[in-house]
N, CA, C and O atoms as CSV, one atom per row, in Angstrom:
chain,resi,resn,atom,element,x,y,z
A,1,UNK,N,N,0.818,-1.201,0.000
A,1,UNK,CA,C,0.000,0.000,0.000
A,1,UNK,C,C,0.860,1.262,0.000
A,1,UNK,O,O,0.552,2.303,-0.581
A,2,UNK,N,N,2.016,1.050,0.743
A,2,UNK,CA,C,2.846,2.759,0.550
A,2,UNK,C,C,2.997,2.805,-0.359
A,2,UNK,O,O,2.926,3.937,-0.835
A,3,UNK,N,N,3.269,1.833,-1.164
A,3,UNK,CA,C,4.122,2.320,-2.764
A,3,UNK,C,C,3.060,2.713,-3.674
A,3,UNK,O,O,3.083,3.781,-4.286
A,4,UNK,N,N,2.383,2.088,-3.741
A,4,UNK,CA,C,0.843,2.803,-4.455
A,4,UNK,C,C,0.752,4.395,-4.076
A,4,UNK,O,O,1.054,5.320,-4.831
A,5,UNK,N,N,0.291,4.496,-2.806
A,5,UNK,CA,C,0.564,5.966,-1.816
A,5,UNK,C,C,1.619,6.793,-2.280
A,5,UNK,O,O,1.545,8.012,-2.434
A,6,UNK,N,N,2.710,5.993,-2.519
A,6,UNK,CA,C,4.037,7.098,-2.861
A,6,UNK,C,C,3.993,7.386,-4.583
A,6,UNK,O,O,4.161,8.442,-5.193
A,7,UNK,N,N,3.785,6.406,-4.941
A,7,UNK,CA,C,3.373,6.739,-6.743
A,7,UNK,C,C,2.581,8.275,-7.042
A,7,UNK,O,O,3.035,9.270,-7.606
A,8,UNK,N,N,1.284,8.052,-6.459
A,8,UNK,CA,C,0.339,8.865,-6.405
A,8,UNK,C,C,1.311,10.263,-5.866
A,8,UNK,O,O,1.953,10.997,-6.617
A,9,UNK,N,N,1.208,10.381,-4.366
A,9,UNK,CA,C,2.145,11.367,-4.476
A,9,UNK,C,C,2.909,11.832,-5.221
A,9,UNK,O,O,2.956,13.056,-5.336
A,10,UNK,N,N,3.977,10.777,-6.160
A,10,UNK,CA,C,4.941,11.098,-7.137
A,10,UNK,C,C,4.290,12.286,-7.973
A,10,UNK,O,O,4.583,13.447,-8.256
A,11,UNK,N,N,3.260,11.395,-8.218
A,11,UNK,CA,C,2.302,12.072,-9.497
A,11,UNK,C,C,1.509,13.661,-8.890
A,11,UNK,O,O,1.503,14.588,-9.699
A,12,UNK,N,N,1.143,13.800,-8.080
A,12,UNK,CA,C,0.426,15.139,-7.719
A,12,UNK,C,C,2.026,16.242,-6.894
A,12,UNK,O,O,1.909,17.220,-6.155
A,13,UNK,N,N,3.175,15.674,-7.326
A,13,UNK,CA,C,3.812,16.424,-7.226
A,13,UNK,C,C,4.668,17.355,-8.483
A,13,UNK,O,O,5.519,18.235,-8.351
A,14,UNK,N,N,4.099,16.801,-9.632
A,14,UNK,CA,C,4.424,16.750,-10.838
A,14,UNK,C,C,2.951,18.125,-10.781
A,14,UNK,O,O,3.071,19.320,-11.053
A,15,UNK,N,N,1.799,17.457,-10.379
A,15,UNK,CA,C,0.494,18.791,-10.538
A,15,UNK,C,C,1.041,20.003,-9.603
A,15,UNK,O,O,0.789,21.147,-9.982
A,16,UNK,N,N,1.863,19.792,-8.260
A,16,UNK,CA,C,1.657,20.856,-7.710
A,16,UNK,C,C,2.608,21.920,-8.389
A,16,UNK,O,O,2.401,23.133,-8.435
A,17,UNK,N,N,4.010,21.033,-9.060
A,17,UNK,CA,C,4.875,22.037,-9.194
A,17,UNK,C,C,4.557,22.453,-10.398
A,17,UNK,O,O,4.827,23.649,-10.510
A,18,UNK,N,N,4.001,21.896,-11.557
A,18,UNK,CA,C,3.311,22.680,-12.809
A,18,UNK,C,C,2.402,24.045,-12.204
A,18,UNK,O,O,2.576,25.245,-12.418
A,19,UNK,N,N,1.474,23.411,-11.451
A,19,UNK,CA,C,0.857,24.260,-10.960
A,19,UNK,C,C,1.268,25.587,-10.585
A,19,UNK,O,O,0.666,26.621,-10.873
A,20,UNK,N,N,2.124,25.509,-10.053
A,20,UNK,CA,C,3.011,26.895,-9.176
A,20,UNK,C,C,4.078,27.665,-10.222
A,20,UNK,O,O,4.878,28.555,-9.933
A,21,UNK,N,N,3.858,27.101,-11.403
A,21,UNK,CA,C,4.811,27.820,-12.530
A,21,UNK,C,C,3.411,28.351,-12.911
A,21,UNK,O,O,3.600,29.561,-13.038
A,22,UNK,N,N,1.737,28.027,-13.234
A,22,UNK,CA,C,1.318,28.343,-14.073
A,22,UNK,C,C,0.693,30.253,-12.963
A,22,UNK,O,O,0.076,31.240,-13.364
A,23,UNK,N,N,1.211,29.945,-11.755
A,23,UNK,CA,C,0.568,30.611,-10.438
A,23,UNK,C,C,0.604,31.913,-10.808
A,23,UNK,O,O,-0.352,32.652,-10.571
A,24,UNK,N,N,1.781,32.369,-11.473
A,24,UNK,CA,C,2.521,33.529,-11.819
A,24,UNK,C,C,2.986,34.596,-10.577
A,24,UNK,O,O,2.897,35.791,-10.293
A,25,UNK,N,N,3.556,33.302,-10.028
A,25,UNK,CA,C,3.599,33.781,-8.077
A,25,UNK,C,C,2.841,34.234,-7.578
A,25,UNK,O,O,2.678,35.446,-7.433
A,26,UNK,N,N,1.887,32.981,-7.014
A,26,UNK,CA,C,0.376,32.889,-6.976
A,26,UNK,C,C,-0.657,34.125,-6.985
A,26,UNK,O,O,-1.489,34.443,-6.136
A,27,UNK,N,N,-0.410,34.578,-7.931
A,27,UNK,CA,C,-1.181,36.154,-8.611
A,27,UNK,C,C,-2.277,35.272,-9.687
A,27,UNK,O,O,-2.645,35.960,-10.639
A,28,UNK,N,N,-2.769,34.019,-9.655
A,28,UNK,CA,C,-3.454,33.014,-10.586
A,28,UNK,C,C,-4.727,32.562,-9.534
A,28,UNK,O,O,-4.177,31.976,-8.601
A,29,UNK,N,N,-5.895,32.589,-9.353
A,29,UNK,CA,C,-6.482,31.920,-8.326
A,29,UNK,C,C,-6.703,30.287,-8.482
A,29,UNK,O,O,-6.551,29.299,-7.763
A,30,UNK,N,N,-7.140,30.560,-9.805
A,30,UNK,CA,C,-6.801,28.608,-10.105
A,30,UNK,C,C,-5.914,27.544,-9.430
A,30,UNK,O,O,-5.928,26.698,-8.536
A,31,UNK,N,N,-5.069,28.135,-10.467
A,31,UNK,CA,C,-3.181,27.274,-10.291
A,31,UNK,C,C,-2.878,27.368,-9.074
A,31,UNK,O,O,-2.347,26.355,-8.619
A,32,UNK,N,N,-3.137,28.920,-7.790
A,32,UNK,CA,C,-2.943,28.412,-6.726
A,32,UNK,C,C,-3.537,28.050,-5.724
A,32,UNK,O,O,-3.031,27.937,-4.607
A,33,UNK,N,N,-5.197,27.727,-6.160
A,33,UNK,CA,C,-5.666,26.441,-5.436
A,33,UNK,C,C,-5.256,25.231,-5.603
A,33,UNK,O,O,-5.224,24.468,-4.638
A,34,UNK,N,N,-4.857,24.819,-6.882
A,34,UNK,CA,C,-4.612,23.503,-7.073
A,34,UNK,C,C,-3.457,23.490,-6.660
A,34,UNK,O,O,-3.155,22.489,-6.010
A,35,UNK,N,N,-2.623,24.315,-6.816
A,35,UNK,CA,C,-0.662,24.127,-5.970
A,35,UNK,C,C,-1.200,23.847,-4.799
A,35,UNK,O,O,-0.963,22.683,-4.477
A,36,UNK,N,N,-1.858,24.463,-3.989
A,36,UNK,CA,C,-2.438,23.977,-2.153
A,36,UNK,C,C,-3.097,23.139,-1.978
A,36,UNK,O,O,-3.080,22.956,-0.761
A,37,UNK,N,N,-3.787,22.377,-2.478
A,37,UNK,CA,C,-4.209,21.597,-2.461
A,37,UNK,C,C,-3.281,20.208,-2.905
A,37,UNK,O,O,-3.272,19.219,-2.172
A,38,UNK,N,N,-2.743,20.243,-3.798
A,38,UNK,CA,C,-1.957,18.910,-4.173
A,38,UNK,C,C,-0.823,18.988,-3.723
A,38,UNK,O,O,-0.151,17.956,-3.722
A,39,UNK,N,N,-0.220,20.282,-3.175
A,39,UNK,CA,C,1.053,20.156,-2.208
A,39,UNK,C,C,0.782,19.333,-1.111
A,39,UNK,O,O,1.354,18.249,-0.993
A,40,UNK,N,N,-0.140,19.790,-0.189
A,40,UNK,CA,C,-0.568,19.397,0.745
A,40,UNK,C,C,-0.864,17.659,0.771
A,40,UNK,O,O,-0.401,16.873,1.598
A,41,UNK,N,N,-1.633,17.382,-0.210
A,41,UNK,CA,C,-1.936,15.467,-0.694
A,41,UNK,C,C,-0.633,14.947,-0.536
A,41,UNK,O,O,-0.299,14.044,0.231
A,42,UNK,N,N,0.369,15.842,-1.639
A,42,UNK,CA,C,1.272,14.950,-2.031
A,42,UNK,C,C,2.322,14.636,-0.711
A,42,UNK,O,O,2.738,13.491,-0.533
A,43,UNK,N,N,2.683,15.687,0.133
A,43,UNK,CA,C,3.599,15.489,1.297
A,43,UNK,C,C,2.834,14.508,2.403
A,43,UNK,O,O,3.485,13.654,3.004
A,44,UNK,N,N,1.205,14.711,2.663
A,44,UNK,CA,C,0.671,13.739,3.286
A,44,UNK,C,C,1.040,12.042,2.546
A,44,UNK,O,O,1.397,11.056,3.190
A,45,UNK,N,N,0.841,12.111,1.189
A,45,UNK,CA,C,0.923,10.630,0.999
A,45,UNK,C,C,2.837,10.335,1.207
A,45,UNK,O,O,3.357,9.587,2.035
A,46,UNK,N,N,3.514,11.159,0.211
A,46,UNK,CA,C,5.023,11.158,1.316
A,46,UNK,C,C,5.349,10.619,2.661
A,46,UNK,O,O,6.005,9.632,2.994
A,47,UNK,N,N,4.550,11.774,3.536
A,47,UNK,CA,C,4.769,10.911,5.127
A,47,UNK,C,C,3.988,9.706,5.485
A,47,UNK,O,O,4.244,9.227,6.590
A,48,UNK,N,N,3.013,9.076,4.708
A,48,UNK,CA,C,2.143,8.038,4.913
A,48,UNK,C,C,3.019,7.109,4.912
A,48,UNK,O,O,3.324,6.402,5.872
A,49,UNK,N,N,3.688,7.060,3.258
A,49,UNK,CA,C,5.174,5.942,2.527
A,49,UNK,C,C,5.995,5.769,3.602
A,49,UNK,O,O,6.118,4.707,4.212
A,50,UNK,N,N,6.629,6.914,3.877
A,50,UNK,CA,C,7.396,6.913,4.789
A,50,UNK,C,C,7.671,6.061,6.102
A,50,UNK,O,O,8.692,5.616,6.626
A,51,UNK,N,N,6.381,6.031,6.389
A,51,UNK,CA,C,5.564,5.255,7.746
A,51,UNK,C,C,6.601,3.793,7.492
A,51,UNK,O,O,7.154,3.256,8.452
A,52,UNK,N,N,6.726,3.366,6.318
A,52,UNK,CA,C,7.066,2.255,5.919
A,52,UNK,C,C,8.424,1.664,5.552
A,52,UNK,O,O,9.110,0.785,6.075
A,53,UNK,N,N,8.643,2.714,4.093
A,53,UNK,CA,C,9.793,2.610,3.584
A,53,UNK,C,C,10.612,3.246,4.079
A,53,UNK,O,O,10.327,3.944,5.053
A,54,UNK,N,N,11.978,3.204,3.529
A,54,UNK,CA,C,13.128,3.869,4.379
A,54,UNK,C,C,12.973,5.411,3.458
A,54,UNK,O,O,12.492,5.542,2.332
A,55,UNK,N,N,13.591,6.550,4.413
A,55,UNK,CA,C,12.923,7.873,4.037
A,55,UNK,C,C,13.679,8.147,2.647
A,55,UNK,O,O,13.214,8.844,1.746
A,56,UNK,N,N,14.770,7.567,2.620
A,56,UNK,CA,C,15.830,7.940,1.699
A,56,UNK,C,C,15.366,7.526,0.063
A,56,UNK,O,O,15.420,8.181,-0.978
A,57,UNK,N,N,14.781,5.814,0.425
A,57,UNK,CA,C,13.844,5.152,-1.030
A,57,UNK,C,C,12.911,5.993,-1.093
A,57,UNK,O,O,12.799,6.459,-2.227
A,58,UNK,N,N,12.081,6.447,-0.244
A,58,UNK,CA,C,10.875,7.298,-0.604
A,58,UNK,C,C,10.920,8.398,-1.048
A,58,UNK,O,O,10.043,8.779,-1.823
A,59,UNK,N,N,11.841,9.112,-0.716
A,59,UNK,CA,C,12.059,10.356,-1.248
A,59,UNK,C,C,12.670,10.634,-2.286
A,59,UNK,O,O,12.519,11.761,-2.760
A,60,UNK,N,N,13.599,9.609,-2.979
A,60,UNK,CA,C,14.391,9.464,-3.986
A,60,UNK,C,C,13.261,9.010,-5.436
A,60,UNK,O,O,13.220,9.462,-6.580
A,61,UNK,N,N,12.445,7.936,-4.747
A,61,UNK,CA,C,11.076,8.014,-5.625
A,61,UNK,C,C,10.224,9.109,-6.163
A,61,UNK,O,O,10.001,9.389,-7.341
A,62,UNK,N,N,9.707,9.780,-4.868
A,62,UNK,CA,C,9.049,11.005,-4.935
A,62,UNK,C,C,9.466,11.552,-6.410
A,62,UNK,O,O,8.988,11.409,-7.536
A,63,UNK,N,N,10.766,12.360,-5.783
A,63,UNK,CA,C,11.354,13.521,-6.643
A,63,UNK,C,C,10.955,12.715,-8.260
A,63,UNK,O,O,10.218,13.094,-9.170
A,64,UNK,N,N,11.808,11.465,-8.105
A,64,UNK,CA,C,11.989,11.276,-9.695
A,64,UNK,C,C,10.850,10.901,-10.705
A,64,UNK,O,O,10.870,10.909,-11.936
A,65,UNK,N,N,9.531,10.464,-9.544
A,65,UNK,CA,C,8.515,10.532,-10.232
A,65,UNK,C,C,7.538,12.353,-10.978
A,65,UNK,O,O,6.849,12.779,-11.904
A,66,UNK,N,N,8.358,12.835,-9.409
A,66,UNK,CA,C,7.505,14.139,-10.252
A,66,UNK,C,C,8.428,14.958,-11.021
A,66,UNK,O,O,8.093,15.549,-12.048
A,67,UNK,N,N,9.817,14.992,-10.419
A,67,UNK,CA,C,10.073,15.402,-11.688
A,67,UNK,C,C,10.761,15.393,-12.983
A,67,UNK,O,O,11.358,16.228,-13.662
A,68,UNK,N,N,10.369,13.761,-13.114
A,68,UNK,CA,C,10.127,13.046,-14.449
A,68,UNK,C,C,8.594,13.939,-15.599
A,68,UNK,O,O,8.484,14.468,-16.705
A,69,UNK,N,N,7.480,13.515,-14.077
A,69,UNK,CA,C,6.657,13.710,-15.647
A,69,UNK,C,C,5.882,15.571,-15.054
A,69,UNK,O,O,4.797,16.062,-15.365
A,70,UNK,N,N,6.952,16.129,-14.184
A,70,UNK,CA,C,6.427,17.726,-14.954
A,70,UNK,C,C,7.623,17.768,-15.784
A,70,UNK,O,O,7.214,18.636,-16.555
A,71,UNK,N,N,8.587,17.541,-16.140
A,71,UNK,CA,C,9.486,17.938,-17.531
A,71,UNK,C,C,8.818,17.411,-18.166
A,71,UNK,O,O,8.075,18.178,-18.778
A,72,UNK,N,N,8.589,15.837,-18.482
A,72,UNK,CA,C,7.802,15.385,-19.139
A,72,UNK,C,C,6.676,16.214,-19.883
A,72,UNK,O,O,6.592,16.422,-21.093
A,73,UNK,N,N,6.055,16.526,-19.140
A,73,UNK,CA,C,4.863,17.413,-19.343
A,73,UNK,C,C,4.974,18.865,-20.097
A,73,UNK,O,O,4.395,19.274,-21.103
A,74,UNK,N,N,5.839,19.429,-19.323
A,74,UNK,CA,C,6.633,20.549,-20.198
A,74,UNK,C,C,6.780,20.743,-21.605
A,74,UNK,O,O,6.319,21.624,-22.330
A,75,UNK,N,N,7.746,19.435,-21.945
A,75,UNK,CA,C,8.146,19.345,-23.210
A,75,UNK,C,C,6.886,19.289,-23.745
A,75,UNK,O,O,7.061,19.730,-24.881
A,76,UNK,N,N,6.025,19.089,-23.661
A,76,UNK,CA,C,4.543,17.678,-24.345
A,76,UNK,C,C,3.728,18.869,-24.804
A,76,UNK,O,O,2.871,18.839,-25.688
A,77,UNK,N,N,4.087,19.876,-24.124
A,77,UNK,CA,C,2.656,21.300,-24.041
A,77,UNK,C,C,3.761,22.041,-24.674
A,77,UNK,O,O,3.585,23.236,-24.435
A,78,UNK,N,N,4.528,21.906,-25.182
A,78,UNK,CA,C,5.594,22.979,-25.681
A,78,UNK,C,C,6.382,24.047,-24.639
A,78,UNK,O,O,7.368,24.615,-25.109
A,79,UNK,N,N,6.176,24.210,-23.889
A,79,UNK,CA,C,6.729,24.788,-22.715
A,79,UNK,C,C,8.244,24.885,-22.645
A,79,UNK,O,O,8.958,25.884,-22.731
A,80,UNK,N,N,8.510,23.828,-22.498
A,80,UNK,CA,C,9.936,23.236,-22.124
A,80,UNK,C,C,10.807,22.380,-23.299
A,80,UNK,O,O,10.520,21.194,-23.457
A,81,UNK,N,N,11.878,22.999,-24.123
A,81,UNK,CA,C,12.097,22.150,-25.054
A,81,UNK,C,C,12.493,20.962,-25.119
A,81,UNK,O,O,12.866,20.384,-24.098
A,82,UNK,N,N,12.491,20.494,-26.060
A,82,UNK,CA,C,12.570,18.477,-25.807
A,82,UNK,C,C,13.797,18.350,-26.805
A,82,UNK,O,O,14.038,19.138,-27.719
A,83,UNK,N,N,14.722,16.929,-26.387
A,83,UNK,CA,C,15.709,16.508,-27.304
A,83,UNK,C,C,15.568,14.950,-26.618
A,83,UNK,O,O,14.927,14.480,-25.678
A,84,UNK,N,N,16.376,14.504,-27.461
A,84,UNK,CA,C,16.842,13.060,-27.817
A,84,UNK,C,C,17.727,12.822,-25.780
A,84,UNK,O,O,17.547,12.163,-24.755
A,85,UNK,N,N,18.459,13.674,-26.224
A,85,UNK,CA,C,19.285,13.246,-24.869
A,85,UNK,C,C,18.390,13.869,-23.166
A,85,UNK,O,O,18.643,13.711,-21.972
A,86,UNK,N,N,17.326,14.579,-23.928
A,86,UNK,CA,C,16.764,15.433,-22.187
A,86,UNK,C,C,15.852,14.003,-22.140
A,86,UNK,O,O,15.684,13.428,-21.065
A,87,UNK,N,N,15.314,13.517,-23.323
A,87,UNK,CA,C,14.484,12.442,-22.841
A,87,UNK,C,C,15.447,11.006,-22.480
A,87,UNK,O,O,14.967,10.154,-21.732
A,88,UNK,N,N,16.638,10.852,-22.992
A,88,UNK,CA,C,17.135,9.897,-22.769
A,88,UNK,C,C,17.254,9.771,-20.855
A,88,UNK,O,O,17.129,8.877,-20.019
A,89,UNK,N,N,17.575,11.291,-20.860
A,89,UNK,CA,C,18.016,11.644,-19.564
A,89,UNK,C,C,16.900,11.544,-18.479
A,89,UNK,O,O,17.374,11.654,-17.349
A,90,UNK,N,N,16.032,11.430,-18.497
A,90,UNK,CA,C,14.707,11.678,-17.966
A,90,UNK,C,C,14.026,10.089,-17.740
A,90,UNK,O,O,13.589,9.623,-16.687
A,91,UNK,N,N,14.094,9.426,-19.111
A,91,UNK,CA,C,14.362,7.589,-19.174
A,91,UNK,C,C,15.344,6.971,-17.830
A,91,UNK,O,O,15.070,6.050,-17.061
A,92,UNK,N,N,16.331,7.678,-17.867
A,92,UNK,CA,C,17.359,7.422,-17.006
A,92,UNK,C,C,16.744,7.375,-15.171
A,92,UNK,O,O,16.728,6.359,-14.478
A,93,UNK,N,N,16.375,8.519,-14.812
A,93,UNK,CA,C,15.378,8.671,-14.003
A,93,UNK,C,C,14.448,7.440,-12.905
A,93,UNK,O,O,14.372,6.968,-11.771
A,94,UNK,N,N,13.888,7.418,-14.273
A,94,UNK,CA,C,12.531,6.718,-14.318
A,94,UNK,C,C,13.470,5.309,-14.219
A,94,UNK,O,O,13.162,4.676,-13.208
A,95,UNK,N,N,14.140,4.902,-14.719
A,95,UNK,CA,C,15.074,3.271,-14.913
A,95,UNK,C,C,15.297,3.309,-13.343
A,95,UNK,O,O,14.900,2.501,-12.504
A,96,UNK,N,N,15.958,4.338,-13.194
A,96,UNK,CA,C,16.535,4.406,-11.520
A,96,UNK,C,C,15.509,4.169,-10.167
A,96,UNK,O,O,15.741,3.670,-9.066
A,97,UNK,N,N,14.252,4.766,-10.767
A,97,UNK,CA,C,13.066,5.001,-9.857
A,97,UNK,C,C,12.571,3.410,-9.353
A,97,UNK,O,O,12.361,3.018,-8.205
A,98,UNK,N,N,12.443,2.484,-10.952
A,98,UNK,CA,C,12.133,0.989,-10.948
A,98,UNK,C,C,13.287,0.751,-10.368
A,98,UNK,O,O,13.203,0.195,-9.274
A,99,UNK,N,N,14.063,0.934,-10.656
A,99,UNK,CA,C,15.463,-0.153,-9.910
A,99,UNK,C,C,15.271,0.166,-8.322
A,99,UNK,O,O,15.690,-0.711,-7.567
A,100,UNK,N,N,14.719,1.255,-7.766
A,100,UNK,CA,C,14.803,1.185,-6.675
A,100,UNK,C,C,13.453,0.007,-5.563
A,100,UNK,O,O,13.463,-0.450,-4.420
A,101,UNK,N,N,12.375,-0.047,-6.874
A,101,UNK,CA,C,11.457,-0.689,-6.106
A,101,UNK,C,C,11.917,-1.763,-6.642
A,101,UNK,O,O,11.398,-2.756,-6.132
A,102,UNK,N,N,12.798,-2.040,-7.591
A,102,UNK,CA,C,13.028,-4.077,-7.402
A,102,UNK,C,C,13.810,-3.775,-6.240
A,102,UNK,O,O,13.255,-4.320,-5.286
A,103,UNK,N,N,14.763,-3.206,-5.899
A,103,UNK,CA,C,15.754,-3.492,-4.604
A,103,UNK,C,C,15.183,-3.529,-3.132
A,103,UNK,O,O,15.711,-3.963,-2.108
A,104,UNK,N,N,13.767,-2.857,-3.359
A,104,UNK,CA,C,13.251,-3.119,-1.754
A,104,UNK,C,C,12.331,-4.271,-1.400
A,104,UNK,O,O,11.973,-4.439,-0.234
């Protein structure tokens, strides 16, 4: 169940920090409800994982899930430019993220 928990988190940390770019330093009322709101989810499901896994796997997850897919995301919406090697690099990531849940 944490790792499910920590995925999710991964993922609404990817919404909060898009979010807080779209905020325009939260001068946005939207973007910074949803930054407060999914900040808040995502560090709760964080310390939930935590409960479990060692803080160091969890947090090393976290990051690389979210920020895998807000670059991800970036590139995808045109935002953020994309190449061969930012995605190779980003693949890389994500390889590291799985390697960490076969090792636990």
């Amino acid at each position: 169940m944490a790792w499910i928990v920590l995925v999710i988190s991964g993922v609404l940390e990817a919404v909060w920090a898009t979010a807080l770019g779209k905020s325009d330093g939260f001068s946005r009322l939207a973007p910074t409800v949803v930054f407060g709101i999914t900040i808040v989810a995502s560090m709760a499901g964080l310390a939930y994982a935590m409960r479990t896994l060692p803080v160091g796997t969890a947090y090393a997850v976290w990051v690389g899930i979210g920020a895998s897919l807000t670059v991800g995301y970036a590139m995808v919406t045109g935002s953020e430019s994309a190449s061969i090697v930012k995605i190779l690099l980003i693949l890389g990531i994500v390889g590291c993220v799985i390697g960490l849940k076969a090792l636990h």
